[in-house]
Residue frames relative to the residue before (quaternion, step in Angstrom):
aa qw qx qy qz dx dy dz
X 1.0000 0.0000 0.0000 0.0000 0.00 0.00 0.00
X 0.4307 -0.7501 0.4911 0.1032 3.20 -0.95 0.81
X 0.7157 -0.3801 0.3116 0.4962 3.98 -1.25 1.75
X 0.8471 0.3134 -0.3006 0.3062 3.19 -0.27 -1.82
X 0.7291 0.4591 -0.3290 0.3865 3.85 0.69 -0.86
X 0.3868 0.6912 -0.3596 0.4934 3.50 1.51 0.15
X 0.6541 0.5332 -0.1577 0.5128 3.22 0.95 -1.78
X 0.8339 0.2546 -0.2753 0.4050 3.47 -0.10 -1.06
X 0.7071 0.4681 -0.3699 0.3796 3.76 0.86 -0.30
X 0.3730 0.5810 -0.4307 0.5812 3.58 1.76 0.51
X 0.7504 0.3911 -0.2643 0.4626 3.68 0.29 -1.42
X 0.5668 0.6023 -0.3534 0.4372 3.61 1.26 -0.43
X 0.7877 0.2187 -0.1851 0.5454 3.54 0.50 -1.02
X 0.5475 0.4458 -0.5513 0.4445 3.93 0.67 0.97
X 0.5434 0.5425 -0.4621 0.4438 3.69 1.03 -0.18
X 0.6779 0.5515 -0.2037 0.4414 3.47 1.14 -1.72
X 0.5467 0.4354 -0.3363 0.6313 3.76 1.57 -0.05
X 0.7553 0.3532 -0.4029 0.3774 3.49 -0.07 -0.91
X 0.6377 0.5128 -0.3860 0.4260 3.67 1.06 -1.22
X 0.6535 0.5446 -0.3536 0.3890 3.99 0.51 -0.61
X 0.7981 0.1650 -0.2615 0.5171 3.46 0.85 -0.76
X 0.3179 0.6800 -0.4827 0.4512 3.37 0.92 0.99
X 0.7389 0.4755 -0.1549 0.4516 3.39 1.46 -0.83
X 0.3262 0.7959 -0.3863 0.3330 3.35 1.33 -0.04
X 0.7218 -0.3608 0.4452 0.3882 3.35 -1.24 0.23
X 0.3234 -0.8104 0.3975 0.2841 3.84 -0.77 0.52
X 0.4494 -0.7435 0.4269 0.2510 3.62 -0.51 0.68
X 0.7413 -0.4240 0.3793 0.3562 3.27 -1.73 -0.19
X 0.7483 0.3999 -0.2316 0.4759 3.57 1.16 -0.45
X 0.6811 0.1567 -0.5151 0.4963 3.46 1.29 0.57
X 0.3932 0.4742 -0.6902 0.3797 3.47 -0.09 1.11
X 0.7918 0.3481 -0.3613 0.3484 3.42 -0.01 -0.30
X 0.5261 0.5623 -0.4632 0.4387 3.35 1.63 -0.61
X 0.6188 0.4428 -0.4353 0.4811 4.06 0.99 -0.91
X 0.7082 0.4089 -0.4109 0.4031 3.96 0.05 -0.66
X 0.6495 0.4112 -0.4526 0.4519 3.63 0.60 -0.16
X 0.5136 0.6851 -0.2193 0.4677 3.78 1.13 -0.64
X 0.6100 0.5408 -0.1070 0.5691 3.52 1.56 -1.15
X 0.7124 0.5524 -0.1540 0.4045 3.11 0.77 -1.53
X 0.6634 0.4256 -0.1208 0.6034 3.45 1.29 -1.48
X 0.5075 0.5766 -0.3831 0.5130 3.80 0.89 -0.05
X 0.7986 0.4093 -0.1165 0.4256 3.56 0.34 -1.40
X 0.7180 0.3773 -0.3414 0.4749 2.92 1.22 -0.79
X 0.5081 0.5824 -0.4121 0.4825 3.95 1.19 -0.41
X 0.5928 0.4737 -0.3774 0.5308 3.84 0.71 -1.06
X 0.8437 0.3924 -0.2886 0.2255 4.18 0.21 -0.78
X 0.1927 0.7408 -0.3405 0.5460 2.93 2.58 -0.32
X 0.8320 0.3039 -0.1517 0.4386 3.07 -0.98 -2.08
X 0.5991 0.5213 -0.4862 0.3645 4.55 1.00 -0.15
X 0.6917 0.6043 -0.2186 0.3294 3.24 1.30 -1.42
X 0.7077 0.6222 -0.1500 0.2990 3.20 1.47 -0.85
X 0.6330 0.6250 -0.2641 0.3728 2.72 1.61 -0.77
């Protein structure tokens, strides 16, 4: 087998890891990453109201 097919069937089965535990059950750090995300939304949306 050839470097390069070596190469890509490594880079293949770390995506196929990262995507799988990517699917898991969500945790405690993305809920807060989405409420802070929310937070910085609403407050950017009442900015850009106040200004006008």
């Amino acid at each position: 087998m050839k470097l390069k097919s070596k190469a890509t069937l490594v880079i293949l089965a770390v995506i196929m890891v990262f995507t799988t535990v990517g699917c898991e059950k969500e945790g405690g750090a993305e809920k807060t990453g989405k409420k802070i995300d929310k937070a910085f939304s609403t407050a950017k949306e009442k900015i850009k109201d106040a200004t006008k």
